[in-house]
C-alpha positions as CSV (number, residue, x, y, z in Angstrom):
1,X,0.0,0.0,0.0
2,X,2.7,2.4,0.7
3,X,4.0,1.8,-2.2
4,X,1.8,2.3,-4.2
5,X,1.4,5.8,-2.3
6,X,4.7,6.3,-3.3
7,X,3.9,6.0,-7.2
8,X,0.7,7.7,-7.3
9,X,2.9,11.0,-5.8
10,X,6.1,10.2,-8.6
11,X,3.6,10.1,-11.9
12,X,1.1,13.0,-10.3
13,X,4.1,15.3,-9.4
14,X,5.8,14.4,-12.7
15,X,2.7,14.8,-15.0
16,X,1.4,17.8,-13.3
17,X,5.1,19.3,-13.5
18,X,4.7,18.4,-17.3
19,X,1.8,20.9,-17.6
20,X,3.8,23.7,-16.5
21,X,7.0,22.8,-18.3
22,X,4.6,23.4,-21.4
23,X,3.2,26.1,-20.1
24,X,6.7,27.7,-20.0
25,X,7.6,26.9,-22.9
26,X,6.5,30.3,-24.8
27,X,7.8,32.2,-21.3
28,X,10.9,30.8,-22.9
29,X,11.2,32.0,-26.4
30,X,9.3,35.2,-26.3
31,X,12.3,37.4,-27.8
32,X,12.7,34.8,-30.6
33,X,9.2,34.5,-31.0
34,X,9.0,38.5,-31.4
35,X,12.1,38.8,-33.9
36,X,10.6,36.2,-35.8
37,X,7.1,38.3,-36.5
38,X,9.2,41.6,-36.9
39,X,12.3,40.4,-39.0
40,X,11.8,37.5,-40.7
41,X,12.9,38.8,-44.0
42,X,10.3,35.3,-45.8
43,X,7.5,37.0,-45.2
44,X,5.7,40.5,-44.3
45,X,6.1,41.5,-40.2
46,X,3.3,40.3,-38.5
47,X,3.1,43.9,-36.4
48,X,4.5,47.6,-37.6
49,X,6.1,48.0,-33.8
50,X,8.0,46.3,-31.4
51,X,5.3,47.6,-29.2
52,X,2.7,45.7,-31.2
53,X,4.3,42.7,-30.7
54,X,5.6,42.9,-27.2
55,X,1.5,44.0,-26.6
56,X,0.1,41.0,-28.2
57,X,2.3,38.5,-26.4
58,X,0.5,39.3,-23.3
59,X,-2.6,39.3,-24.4
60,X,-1.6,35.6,-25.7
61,X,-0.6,35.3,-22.0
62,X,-4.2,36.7,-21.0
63,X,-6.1,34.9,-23.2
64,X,-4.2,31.7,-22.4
65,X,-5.2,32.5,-18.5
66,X,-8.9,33.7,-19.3
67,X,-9.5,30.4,-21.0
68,X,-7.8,27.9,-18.3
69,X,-9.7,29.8,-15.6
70,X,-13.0,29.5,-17.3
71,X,-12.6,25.8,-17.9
72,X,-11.1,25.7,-14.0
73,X,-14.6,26.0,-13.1
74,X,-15.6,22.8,-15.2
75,X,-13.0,20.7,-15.4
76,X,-13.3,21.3,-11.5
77,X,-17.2,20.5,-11.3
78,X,-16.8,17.8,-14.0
79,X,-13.7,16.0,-12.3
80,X,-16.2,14.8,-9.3
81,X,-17.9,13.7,-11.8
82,X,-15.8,11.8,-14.2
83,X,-12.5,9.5,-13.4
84,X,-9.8,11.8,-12.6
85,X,-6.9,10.1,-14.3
86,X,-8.3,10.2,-17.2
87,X,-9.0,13.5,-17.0
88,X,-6.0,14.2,-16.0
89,X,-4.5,12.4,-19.0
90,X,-6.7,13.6,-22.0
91,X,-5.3,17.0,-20.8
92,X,-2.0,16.1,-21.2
93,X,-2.2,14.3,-24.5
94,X,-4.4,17.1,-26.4
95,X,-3.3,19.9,-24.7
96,X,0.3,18.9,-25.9
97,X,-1.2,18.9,-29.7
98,X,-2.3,22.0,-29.5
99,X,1.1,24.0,-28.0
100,X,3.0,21.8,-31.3
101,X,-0.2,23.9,-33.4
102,X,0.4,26.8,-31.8
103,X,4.1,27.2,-31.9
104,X,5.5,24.7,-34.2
105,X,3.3,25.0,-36.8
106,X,3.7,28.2,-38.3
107,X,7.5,28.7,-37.9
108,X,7.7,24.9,-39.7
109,X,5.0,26.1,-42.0
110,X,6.3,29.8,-42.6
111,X,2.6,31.0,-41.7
112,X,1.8,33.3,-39.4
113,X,-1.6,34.5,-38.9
114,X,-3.2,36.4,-35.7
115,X,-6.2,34.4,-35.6
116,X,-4.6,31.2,-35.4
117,X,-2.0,32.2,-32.5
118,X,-5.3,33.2,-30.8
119,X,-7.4,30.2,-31.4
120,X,-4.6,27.4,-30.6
121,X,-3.7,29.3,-27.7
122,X,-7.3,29.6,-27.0
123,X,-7.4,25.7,-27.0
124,X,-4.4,25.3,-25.2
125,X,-5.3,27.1,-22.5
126,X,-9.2,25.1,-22.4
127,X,-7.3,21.8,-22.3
128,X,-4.2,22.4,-19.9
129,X,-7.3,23.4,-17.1
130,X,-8.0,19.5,-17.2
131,X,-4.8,19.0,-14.7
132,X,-5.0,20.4,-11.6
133,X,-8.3,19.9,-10.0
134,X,-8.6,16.3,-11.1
135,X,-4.3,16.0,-9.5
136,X,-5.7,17.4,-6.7
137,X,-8.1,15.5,-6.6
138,X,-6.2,11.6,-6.5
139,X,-3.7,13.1,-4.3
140,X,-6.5,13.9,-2.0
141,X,-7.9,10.2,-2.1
142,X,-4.5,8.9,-1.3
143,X,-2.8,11.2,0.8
144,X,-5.5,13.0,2.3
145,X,-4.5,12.2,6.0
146,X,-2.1,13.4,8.5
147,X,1.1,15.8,7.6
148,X,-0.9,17.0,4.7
149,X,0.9,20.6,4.6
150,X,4.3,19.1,4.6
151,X,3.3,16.2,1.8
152,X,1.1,18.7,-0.1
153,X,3.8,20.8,0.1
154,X,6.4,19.2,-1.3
155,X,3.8,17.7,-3.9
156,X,3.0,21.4,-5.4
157,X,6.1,21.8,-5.5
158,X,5.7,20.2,-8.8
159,X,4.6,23.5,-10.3
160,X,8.3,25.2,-10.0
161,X,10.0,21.9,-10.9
162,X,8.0,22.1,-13.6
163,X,8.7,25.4,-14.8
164,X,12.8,24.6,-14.2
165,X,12.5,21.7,-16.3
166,X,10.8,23.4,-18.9
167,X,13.3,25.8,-18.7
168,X,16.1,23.4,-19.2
169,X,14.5,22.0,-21.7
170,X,13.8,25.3,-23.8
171,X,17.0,26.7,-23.1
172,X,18.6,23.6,-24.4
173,X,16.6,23.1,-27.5
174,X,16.6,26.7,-28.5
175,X,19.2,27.0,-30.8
176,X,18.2,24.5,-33.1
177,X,14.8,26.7,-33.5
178,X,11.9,28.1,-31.5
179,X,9.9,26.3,-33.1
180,X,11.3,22.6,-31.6
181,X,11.0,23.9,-28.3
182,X,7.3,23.6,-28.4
183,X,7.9,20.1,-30.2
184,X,10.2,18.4,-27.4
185,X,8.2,19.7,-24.4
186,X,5.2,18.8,-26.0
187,X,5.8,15.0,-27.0
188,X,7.3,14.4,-23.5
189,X,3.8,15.2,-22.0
190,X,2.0,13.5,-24.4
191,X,4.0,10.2,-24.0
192,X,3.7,10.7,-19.9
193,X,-0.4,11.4,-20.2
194,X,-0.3,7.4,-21.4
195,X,1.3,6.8,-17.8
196,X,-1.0,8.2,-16.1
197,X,-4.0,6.8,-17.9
198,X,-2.4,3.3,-17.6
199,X,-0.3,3.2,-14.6
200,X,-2.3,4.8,-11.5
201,X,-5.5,4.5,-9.9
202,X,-7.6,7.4,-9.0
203,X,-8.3,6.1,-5.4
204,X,-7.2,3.2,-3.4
205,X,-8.9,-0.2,-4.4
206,X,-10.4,-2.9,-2.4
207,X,-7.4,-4.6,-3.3
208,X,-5.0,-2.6,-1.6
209,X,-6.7,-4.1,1.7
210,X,-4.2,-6.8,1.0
211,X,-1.0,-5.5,3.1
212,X,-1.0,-5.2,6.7
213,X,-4.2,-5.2,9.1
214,X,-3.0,-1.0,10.2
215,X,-2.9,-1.0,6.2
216,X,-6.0,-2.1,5.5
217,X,-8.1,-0.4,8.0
218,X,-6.9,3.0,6.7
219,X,-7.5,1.9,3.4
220,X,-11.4,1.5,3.9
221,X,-11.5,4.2,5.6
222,X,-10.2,6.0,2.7
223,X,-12.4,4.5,0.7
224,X,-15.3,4.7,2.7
225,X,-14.8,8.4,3.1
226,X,-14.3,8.9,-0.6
227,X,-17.7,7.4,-1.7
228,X,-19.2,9.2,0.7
229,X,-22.1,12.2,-0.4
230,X,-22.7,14.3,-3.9
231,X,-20.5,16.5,-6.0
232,X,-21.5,20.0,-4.9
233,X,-21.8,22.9,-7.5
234,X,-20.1,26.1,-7.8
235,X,-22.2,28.2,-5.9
236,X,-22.4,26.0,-2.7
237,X,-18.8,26.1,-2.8
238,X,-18.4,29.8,-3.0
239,X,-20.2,30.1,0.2
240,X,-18.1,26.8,2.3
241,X,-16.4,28.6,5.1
242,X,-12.7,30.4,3.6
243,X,-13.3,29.8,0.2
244,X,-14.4,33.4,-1.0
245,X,-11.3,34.8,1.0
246,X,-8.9,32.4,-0.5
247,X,-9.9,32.8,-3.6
248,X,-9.7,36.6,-3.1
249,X,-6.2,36.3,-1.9
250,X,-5.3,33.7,-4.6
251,X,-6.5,36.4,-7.6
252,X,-3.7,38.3,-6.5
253,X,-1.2,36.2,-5.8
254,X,-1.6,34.1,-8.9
255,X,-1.3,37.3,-10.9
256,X,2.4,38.4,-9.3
257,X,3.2,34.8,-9.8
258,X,2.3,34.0,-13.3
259,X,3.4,37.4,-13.8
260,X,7.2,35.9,-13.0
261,X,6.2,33.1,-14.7
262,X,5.3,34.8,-18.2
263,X,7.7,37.6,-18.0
264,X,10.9,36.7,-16.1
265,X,12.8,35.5,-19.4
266,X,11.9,38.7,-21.1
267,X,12.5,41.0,-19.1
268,X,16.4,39.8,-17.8
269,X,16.1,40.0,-21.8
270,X,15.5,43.4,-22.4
271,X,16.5,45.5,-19.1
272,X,19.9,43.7,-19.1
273,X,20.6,43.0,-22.9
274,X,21.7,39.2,-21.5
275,X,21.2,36.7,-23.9
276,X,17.7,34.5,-24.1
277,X,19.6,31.3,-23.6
278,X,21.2,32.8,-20.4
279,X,18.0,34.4,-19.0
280,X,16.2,31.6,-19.2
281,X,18.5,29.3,-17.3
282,X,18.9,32.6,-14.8
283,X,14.9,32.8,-14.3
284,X,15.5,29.0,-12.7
285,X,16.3,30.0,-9.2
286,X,12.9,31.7,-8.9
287,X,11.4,28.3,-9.3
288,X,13.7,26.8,-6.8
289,X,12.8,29.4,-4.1
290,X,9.1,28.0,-4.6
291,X,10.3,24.7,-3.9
292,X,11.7,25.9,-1.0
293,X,8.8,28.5,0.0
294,X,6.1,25.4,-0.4
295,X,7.9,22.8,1.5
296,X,9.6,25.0,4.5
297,X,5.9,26.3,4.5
298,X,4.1,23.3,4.2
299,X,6.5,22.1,7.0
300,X,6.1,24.8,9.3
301,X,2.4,24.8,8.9
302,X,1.3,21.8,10.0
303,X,3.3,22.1,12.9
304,X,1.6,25.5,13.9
305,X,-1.4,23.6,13.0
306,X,-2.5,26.5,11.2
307,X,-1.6,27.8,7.4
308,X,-3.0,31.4,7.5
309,X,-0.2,32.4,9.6
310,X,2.5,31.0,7.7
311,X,1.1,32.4,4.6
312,X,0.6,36.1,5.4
313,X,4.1,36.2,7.0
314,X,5.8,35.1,3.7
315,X,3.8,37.4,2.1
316,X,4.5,40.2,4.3
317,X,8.1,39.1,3.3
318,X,8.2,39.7,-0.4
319,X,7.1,43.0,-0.1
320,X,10.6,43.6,0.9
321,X,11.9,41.0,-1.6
322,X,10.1,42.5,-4.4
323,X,11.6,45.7,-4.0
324,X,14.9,44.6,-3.4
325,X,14.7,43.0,-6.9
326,X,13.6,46.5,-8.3
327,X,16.4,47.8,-7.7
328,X,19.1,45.1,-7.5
329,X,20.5,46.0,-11.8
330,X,22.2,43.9,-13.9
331,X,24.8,41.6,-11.0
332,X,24.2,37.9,-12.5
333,X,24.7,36.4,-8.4
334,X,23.3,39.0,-6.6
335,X,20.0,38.6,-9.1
336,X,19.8,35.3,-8.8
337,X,19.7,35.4,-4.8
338,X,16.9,38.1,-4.5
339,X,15.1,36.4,-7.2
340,X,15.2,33.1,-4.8
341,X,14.1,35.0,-1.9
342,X,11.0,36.6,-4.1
343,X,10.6,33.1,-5.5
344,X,10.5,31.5,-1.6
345,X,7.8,34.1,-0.4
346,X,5.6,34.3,-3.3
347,X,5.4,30.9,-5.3
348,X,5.8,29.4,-1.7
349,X,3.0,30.7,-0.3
350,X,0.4,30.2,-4.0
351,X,1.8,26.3,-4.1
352,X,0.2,26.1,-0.5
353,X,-2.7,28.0,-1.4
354,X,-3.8,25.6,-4.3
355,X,-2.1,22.7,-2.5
356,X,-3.1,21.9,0.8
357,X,-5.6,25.0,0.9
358,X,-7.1,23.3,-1.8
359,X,-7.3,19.6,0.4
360,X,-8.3,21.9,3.8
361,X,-11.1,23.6,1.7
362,X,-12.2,20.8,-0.2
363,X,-12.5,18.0,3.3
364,X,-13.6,20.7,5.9
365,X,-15.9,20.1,9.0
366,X,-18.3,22.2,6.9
367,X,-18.9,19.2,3.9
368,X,-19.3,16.3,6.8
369,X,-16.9,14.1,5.3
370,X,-18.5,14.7,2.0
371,X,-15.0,14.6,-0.3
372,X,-17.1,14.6,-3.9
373,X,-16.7,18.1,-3.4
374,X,-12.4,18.4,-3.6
375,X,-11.9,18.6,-7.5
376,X,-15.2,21.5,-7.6
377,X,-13.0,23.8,-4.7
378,X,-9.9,23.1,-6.2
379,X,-11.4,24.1,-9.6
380,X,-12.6,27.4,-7.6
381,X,-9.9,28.3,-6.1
382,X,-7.3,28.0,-9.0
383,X,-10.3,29.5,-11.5
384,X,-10.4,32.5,-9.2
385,X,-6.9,32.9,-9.1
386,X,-6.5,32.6,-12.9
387,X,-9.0,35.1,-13.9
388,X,-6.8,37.8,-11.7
389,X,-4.0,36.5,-13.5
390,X,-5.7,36.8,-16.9
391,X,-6.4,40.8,-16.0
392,X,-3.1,41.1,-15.3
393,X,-0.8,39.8,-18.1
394,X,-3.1,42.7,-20.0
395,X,-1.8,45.3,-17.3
396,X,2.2,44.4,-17.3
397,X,3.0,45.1,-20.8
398,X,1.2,48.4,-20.8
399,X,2.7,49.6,-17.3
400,X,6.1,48.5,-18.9
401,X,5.3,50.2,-21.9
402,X,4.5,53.6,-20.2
403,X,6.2,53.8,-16.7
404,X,9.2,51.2,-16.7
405,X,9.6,47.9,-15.6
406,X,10.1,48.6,-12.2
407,X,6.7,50.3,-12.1
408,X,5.8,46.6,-13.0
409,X,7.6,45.3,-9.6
410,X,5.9,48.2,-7.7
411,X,2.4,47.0,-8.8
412,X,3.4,43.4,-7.7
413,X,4.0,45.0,-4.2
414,X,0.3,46.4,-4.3
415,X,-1.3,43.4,-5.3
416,X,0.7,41.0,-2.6
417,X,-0.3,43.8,0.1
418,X,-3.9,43.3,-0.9
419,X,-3.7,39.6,-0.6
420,X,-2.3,39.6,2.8
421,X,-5.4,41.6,3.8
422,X,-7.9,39.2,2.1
423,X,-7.0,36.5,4.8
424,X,-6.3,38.8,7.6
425,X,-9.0,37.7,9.3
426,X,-8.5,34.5,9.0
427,X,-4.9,35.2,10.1
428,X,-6.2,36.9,13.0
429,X,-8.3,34.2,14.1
430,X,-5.6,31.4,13.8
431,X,-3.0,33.5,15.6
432,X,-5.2,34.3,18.8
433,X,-6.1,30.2,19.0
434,X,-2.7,29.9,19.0
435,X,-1.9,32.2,21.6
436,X,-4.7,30.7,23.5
437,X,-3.8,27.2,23.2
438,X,-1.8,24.7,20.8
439,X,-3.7,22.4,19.0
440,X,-2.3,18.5,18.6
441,X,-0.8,18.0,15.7
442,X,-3.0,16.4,12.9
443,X,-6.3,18.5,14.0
444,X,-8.6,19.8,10.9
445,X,-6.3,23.1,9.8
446,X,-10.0,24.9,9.1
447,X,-11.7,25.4,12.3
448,X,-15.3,25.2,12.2
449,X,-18.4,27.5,12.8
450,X,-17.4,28.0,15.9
451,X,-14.5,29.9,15.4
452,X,-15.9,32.2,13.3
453,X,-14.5,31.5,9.6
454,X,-15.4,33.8,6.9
């Protein structure tokens, strides 16, 4: 049984990783991707302006988010509904398809067109929403129990290990052509989504009753619990206890995040004049301060017994970081560390949000052990955050564009400030229990009516 714990975590950590190392893909080549619609001397530019172009790769960026957050909300409701693995794994094969349409294709083809960049992207966005809520989903059936911070923690930190892979990857592949980058991240998913489908259940079987009696007993329970009540719909889980507020707080988190996520390459790019190669493999240690940031926190959460706490104070702390890295210029080591600290206290704290916030949320007192509801609040709570994001990779280029970039980093200040207050109640709360009494170790990390919860 433990075991097969194991593999479920290696193929969900790897395929959800997979997801993002696509995602980043176009993160990746943006300033090859630009020359190629401005230069190309085999055909006419695709825009008059650099400004055009640097303009309609975000709203690629905000049309990619709009669409994942819109279908957040149904792969979310439909993944209590359907087998998750096999959600999980039709996203992964088709969403893969269309990243090769939308990046290979033209460049291979010598065809650009605005309308098909929009629509593939469109589609890629639709599709790669099929991941997360279903991953949470299975992780939730299997690991659903004690030390969830800490395991969920180190879980989401497939989302930055993601993104360094898919780094790698790009960086590596990137001067044969843009265009393979999209090719080679994109058939590694695909062949991994058959792993998934083939190799992993969605929730433990009867048949893992098979190992010891300890085994066994926790195994039914597991199972008992997870057959237990009725998918719940969207609006019923707006209104569970902490869900609005998180959801709140994620919309801006998720935007400073992907904003990192989207931009990072380009911008070491064009404020520094470093090659694209070199930034790429630069915007790495931001990822691996969100490793660190989601397992220290995940750690450090569970034994408060509280994660509101935890959160707001590594928010608090990249207000500091994120002006640091406004002003720290063009010093390849001393870049890399600030960006690690702004990576530790702002992709630390969003992998616990839509990790074991996610989990919390989804299994509370409130649902009576009701856990058809964990891919529909998962689905929520990354939807919400996704539709901030979507706003704001319209914002960035045009705040670039008219102020500076670090105008950018100042607005990311803002936006983490307001997210600190959209759980300071909850934060509140959490600290006084503390200072009233410690709670054991392995006690429900959402308190119940009682206490008062948004």
């Amino acid at each position: 049984m433990e075991r097969r714990k194991l593999w479920v975590f290696a193929v969900t950590f790897i395929s959800y990783g997979l997801y993002h190392a696509c995602r980043k893909t176009l993160a990746g080549v943006k300033s090859s991707v630009k020359n190629d619609w401005l230069f190309n001397g085999s055909h006419p530019p695709l825009f008059e302006t650099e400004v055009e172009a640097k303009a309609f790769l975000g709203t690629l960026d905000a049309i990619f988010m709009g669409a994942y957050a819109a279908a957040l909300f149904f792969w979310g409701w439909l993944g209590d509904r359907l087998n998750p693995k096999k959600v999980v794994a039709a996203g992964m094969i088709f969403s893969s398809i269309a990243l090769i349409l939308f990046g290979a294709v033209p460049k291979m083809l010598n065809w650009y067109s605005v309308p098909w960049y929009v629509i593939t992207y469109i589609a890629f966005g639709l599709l790669q929403a099929c991941g997360w809520p279903s991953e949470i989903a299975i992780m939730a059936n299997w690991w659903g129990g004690a030390n969830r911070g800490l395991v969920m923690g180190i879980w989401a930190a497939c989302q930055p290990v993601g993104n360094i892979v898919g780094s790698i990857a790009t960086a590596a592949v990137l001067p044969i052509g843009y265009e393979y980058t999209f090719v080679f991240n994109s058939l590694l998913t695909i062949i991994f989504g058959f792993v998934v489908l083939w190799g992993i259940d969605s929730k433990p079987t009867c048949s893992a009753t098979a190992g010891s009696d300890v085994e066994g007993r926790s195994v039914s329970r597991t199972s008992s619990i997870s057959e237990e009540g009725e998918p719940i719909g969207l609006i019923q889980a707006v209104f569970l206890p902490g869900v609005f507020a998180y959801c709140l707080c994620n919309a801006c988190l998720k935007l400073v995040n992907y904003a990192f996520f989207f931009w990072l390459p380009l911008y070491l790019t064009e404020a520094y004049q470093w090659d694209e190669s070199k930034a790429d493999k630069l915007s790495i240690w931001y990822d691996v301060g969100g490793i660190v940031g989601s397992v220290v926190g995940g750690y450090v959460s569970d034994k408060m017994g509280c994660r509101a706490p935890t959160i707001s104070a590594m928010l608090i702390a990249s207000l500091g970081a994120l002006w640091m890295y406004a002003q720290i210029g063009p010093h390849w080591f001393w870049n890399g560390l600030v960006m690690t600290l702004v990576g530790i206290a702002v992709s630390g704290p969003y992998n616990l949000i839509v990790g074991s916030i996610s989990i919390d949320l989804g299994s509370q007192p409130a649902l009576a052990g009701n856990s058809q509801a964990m891919s529909t609040v998962s689905g929520l709570l990354d939807g919400t955050g996704s539709a901030g994001s979507a706003v704001g990779q319209l914002i960035i280029p045009v705040v670039q564009d008219t102020v500076g970039w670090q105008a950018v980093f100042y607005l990311f200040i803002a936006l983490n400030a307001v997210s600190v207050l959209c759980i300071a109640k909850r934060t509140v709360l959490d600290v006084k229990r503390l200072l009233r009494d410690r709670r054991p170790e392995g006690a429900p990390l959402l308190l119940g009516e009682d206490s008062h919860e948004d």
